[in-house]
C-alpha positions as CSV (number, residue, x, y, z in Angstrom):
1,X,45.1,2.7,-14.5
2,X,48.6,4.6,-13.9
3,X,48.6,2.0,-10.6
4,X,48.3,-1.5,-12.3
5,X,50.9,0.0,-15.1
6,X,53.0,0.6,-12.5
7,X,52.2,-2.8,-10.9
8,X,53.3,-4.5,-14.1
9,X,56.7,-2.3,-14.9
10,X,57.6,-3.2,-11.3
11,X,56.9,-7.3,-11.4
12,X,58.6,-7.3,-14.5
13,X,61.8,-5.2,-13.3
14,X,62.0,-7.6,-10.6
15,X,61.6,-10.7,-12.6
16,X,64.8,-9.6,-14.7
17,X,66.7,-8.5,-11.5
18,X,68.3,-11.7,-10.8
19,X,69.2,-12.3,-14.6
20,X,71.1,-9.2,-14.9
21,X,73.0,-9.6,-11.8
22,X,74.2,-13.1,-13.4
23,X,74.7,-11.4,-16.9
24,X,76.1,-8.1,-15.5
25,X,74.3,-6.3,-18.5
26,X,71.7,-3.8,-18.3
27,X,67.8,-5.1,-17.5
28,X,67.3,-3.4,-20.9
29,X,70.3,-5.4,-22.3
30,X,69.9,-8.5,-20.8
31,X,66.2,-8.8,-21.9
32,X,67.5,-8.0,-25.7
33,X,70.0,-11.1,-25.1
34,X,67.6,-13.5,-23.5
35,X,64.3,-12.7,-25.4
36,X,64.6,-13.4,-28.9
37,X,66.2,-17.2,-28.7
38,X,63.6,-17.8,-25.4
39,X,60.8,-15.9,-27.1
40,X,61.1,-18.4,-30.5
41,X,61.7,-21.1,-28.7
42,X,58.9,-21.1,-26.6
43,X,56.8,-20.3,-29.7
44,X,58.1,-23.8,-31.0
45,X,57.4,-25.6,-28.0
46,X,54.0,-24.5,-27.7
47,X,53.1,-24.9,-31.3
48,X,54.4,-28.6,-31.1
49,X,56.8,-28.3,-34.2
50,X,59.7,-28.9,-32.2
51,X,60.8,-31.4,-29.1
52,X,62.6,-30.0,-25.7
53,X,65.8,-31.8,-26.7
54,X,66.3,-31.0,-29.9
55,X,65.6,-27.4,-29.0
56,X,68.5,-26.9,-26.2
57,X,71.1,-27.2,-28.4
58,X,70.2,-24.5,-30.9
59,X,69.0,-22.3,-28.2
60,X,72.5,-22.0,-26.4
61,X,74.0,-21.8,-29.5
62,X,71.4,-18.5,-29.9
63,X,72.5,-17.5,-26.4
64,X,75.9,-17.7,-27.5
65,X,75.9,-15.7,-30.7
66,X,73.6,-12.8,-29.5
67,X,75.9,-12.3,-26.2
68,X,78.8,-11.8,-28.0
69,X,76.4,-9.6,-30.8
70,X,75.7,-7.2,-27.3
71,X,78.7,-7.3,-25.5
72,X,81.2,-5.8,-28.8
73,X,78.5,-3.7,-29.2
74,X,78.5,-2.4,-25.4
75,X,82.1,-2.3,-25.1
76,X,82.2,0.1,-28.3
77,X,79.6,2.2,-26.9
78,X,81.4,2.4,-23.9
79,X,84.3,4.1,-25.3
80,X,82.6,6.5,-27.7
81,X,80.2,7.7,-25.0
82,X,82.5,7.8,-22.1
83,X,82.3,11.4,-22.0
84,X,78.5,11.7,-21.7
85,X,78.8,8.4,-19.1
86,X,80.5,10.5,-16.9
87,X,77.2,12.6,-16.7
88,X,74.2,10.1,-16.9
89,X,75.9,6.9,-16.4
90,X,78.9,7.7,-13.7
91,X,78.8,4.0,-12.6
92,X,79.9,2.4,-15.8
93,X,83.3,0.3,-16.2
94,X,85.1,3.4,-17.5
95,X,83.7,7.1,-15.7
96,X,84.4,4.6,-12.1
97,X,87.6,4.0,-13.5
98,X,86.9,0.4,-13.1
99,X,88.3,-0.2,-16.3
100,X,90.6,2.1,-18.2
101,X,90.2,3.1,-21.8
102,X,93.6,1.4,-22.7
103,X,92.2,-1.7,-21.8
104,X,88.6,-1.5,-23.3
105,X,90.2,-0.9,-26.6
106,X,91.9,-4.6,-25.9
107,X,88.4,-6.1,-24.7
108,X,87.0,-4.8,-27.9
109,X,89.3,-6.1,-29.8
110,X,89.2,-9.7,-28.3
111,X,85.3,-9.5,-28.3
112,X,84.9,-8.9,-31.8
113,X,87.5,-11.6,-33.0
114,X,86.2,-14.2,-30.5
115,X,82.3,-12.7,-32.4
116,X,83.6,-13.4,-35.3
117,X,85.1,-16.6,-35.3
118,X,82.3,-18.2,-33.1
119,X,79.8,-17.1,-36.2
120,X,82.1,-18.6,-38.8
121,X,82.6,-21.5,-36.6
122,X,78.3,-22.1,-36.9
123,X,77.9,-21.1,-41.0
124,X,76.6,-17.2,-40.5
125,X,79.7,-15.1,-40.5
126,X,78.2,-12.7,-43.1
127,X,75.6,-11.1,-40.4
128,X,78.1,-11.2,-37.8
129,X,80.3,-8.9,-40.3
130,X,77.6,-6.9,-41.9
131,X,76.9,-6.1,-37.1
132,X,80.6,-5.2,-36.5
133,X,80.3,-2.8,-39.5
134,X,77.3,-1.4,-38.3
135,X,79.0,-1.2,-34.9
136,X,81.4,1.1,-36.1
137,X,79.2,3.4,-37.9
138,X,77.3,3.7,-35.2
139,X,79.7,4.3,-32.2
140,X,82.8,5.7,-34.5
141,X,80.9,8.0,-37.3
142,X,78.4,11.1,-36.7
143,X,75.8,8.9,-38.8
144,X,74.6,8.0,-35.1
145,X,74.8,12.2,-33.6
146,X,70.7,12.2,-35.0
147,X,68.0,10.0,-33.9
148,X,66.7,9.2,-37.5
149,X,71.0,8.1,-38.6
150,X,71.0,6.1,-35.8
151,X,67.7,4.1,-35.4
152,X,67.6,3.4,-39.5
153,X,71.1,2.1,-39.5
154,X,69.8,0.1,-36.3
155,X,67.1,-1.9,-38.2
156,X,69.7,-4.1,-40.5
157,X,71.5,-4.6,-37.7
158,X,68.6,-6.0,-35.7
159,X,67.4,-8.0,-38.8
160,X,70.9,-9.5,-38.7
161,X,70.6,-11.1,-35.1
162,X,67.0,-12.4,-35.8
163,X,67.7,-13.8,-38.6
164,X,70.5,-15.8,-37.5
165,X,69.0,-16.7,-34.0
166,X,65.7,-18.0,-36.2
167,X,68.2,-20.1,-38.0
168,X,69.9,-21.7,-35.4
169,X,66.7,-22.0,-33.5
170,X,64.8,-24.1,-36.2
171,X,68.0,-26.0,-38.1
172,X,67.9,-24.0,-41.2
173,X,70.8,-22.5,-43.3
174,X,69.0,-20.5,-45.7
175,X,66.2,-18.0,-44.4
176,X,65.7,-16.8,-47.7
177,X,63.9,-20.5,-48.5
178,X,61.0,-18.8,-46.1
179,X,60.0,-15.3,-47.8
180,X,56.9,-15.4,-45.2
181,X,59.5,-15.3,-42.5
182,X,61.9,-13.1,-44.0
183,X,59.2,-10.5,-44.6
184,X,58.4,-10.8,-40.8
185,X,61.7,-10.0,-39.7
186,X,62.4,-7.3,-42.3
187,X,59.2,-5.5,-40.6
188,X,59.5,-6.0,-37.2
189,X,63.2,-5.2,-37.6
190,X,61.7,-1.3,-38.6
191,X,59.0,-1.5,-36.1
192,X,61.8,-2.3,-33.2
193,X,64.2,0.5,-34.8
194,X,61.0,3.1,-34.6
195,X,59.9,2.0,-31.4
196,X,63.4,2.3,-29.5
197,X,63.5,6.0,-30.9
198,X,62.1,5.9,-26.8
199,X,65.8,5.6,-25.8
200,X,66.9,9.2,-27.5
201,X,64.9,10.7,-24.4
202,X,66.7,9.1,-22.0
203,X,70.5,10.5,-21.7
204,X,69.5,14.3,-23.4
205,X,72.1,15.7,-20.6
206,X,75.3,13.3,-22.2
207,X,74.0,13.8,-26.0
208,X,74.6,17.3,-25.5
209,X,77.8,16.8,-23.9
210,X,78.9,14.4,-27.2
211,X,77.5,17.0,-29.7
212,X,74.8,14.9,-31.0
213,X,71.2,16.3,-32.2
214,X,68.7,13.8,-31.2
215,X,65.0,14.5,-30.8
216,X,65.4,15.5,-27.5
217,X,68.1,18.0,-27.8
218,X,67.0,20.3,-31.1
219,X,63.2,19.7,-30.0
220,X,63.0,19.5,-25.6
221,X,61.8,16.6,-24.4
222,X,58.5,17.9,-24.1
223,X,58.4,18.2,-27.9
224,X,59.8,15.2,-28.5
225,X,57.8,13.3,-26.3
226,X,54.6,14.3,-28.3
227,X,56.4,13.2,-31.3
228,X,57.4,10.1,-29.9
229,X,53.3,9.2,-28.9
230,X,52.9,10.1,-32.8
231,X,55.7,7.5,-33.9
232,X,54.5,4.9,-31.5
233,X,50.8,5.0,-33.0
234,X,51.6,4.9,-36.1
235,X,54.1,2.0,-35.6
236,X,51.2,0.4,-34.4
237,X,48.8,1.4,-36.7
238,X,51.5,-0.5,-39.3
239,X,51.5,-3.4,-37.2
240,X,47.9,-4.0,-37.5
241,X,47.4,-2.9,-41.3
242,X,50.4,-5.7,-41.6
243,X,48.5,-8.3,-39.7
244,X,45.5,-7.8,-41.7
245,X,47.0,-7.9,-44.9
246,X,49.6,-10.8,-44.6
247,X,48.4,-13.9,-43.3
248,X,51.3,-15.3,-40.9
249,X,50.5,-18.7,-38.7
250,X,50.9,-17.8,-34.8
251,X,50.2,-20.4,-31.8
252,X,47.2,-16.8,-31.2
253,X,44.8,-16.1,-33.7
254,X,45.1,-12.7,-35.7
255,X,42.9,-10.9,-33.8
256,X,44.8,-12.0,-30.4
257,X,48.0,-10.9,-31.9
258,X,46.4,-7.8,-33.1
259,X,45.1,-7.1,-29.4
260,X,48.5,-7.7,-27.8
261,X,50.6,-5.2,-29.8
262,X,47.4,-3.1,-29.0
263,X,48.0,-3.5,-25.2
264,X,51.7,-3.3,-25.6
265,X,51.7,0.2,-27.6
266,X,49.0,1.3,-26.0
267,X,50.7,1.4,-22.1
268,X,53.9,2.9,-23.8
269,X,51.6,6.0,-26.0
270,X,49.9,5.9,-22.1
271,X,53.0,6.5,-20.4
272,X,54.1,8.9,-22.8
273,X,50.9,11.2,-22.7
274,X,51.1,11.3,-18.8
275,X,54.8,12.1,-19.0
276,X,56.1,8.9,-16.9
277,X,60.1,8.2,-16.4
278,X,60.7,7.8,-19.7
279,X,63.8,5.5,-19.3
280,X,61.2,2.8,-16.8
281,X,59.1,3.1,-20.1
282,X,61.7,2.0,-22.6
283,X,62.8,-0.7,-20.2
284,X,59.3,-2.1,-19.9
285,X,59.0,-2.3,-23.9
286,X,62.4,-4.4,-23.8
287,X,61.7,-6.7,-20.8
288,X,58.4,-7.5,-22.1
289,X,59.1,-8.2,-25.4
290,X,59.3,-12.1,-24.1
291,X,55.7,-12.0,-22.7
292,X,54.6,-10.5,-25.9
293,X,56.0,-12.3,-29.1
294,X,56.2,-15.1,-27.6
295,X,52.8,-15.3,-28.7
296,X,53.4,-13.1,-32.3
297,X,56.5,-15.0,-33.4
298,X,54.8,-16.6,-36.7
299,X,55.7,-20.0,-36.6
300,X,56.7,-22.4,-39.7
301,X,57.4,-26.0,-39.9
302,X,61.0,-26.6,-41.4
303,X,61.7,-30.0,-39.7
């Protein structure tokens, strides 16, 4: 078993290799940038509610948005943390003194303007507004120093992206016309915020360093990896009550898309119980989100 996991987290690390080179993001990054527009756009194509053409245009537009979502998000984080980079993360813009704080503050700047008028420029400025506030809670305010401050302020700020990449991706200005689909997002956006709780175990070295209390400092990571595995079942425990009790139409049946978060939740709790790197375990729930709700996506006619 611990073989073909490791099979699997390897194929896909080496599948995202060449993107992230191109994107010069992180594999975990660079899968949150690529996935959602891909992942709902595939989901169209295979359902058969929307042609290749009228698809490509919406998708870079998606491309666009959530790059720029990232990149003021990253550049943010980069400042903040630069401290605890110097430990965990040495080969980052700033501890290589590849870029200089000086001029990071300038990027960020630019970033967040160019964000901001790009999403006025398409009709969803309000989500882009309601992310750069969330940004600077998040990297400029102790509200992010715990693990339960940061990953609930996370889940609007998810919601936000998804929400607008499912309205560029399907031509609609008002998701709130689509409760079904709202209500999706709304949950998945929790679900995403619990399940990258993961991430807290990854830099416990730097946290310290910053003064923050995550999981993994006030509890060990031994600790906290056993309350991690208890998180992660019953996020999926939610995910299945959810799918039996709200019907959603998929391009899988329910019981496919029930066995799929199933497999997916079930290598991380795996990986977690057998104490495995945890950061290759985070990074296989983000690069294969695409593989996965692809096929969970719930799909609606709106054209």
């Amino acid at each position: 078993m611990s073989n073909l996991l490791s099979f699997l987290t390897l194929y896909i690390h080496h599948i995202t290799s060449i993107i992230t080179d191109i994107l010069a993001f992180s594999r975990s990054n660079t899968m949150f940038i690529i996935c959602p527009p891909c992942a709902i756009r595939a989901t169209q194509l295979l359902s058969g509610h929307m042609s290749l053409s009228n698809l490509f245009y919406s998708w870079i537009l998606s491309l666009l948005y959530i790059y720029f979502f990232m990149i003021q998000f990253n550049i943010a984080n980069d400042i903040t943390g630069v401290e605890a980079d110097r430990i965990d993360k040495p080969e980052r813009p700033i501890p290589s003194n590849r870029v200089s704080i000086e001029r990071a503050w300038h990027l960020y700047y630019i970033t967040v303007t160019v964000f901001i008028v790009y999403s006025y420029s398409i009709g969803h400025l309000f989500p882009c507004l309601i992310w750069v506030f969330i940004t600077i809670i998040l990297n400029f305010t102790t509200i992010g120093n715990t693990s339960i401050g940061k990953n609930s302020i996370l889940a609007p700020g998810v919601y936000t992206v998804v929400c607008v990449i499912w309205c560029l991706m399907n031509n609609v200005s008002n998701i709130y016309d689509h409760p079904k689909i709202v209500w999706n997002i709304v949950f998945n956006s929790c679900v995403f915020a619990a399940a990258t709780i993961q991430a807290d175990m990854r830099d416990v070295e730097g946290d310290c360093v910053q003064g923050r209390r995550t999981f993994s400092v006030t509890m060990g990571s031994q600790k906290a990896g056993q309350l991690i595995v208890k998180i992660l079942f019953c996020v999926l425990l939610l995910i299945l009550i959810e799918a039996s009790l709200v019907e959603q139409e998929r391009i899988v049946s329910k019981s496919t898309y029930m066995l799929i978060n199933c497999l997916l939740y079930g290598i991380m709790i795996i990986r977690h119980l057998f104490l495995y790197d945890v950061r290759k375990t985070y990074e296989f729930y983000l690069q294969s989100t695409f593989f996965f709700y692809t096929f969970t996506i719930p799909i609606m006619k709106t054209n």
